[in-house]
C-alpha positions in Angstrom: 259.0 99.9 138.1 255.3 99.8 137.5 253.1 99.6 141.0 251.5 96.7 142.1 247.8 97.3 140.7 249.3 97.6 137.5 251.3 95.2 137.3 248.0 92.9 138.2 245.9 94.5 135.4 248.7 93.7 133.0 249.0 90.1 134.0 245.3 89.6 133.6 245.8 91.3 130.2 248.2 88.4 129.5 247.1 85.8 130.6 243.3 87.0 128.9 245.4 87.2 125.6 246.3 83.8 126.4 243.2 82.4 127.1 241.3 84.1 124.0 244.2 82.8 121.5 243.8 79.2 122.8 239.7 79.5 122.7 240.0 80.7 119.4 242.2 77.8 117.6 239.5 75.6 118.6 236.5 78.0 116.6 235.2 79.6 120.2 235.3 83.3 122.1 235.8 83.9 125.6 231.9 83.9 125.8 231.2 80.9 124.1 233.7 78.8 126.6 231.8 80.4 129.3 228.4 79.3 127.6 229.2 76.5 127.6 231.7 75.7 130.5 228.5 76.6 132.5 225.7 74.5 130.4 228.3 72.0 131.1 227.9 72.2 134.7 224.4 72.5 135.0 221.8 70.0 134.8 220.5 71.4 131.5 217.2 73.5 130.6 219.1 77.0 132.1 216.9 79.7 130.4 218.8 82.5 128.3 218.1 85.2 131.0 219.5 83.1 133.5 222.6 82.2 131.3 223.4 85.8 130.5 222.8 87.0 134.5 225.5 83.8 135.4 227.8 85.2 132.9 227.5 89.0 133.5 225.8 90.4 130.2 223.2 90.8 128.5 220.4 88.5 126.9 221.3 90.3 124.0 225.0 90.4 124.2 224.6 86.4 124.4 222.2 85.7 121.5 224.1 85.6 118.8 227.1 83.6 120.8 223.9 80.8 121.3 222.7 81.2 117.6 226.6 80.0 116.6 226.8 77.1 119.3 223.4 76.1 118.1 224.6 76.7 115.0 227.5 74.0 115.4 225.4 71.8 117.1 227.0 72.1 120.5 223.9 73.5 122.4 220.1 73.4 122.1 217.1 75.7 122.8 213.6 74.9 123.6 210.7 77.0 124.3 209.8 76.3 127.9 206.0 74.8 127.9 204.9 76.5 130.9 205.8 79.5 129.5 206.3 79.9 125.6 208.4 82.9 126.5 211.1 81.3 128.0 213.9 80.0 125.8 216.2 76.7 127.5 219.1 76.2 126.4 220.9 72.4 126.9 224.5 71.5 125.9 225.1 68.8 123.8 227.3 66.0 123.6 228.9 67.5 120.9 229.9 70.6 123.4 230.7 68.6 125.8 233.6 66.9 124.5 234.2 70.9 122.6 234.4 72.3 126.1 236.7 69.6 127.5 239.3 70.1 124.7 239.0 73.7 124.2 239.2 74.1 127.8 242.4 71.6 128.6 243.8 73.7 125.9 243.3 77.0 127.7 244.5 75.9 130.5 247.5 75.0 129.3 248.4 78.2 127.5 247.7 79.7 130.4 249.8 77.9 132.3 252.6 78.4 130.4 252.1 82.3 130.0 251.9 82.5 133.9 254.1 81.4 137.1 253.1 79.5 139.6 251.6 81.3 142.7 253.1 81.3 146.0 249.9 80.2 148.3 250.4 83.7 150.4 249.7 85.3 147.0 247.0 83.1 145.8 245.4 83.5 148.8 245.3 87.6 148.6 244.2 87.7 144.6 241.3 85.0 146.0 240.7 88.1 148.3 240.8 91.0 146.6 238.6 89.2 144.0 236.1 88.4 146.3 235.5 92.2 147.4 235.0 93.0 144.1 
């Protein structure tokens, strides 16, 4: 029987399979639900270096993930005028109802690829997740 910390890594693995299969039948990555999932929660204007630090990569990593939501019309970008250098990005209602569905979808999938968690369980991922 596999030990315990692998057994973890390969239930991420699955339910990440999951999660990326049920992102994708509605046209978005992994990265693009987390742009927008967390335009969504914001109060809009979050600049692009700000967005990337929230989601743990790189400004450069995330450009071309905003150039395809702007692209589709679900986000938008504006220079900042206090400072021309500064790009804002803004989620629009168009990604707002995308986000909803794709992520209802998601959860589902996931859902239904993983058990439910006793609480003493729950409880120690929570913690191990926080350390790291």
């Amino acid at each position: 029987m596999p030990a315990d910390h692998v057994l973890l890594v390969r239930a991420g693995q699955a339910a990440g399979r999951a999660h990326q299969q049920a992102a994708a039948e509605h046209g978005l990555t992994s990265t693009a639900m987390g742009v927008l999932d967390e335009l969504s929660r914001g109060n809009g204007g979050t600049s692009h270096r700000e967005l990337a630090a929230r989601l743990g990569i790189t400004p450069a990593t995330l450009t071309p993930v905003v150039d395809a939501l702007a692209g589709s019309g679900d986000l938008t970008r504006e220079r900042d005028p206090s400072d021309r250098r500064v790009v804002r990005l803004s989620i629009t209602a168009r990604g707002r109802e995308r986000i909803a569905v794709a992520a209802e979808a998601v959860e589902l999938a996931v859902r239904a690829r993983t058990p439910v968690m006793p609480p003493m369980v729950r409880e120690y991922l929570l913690a191990v997740l926080e350390e790291g």
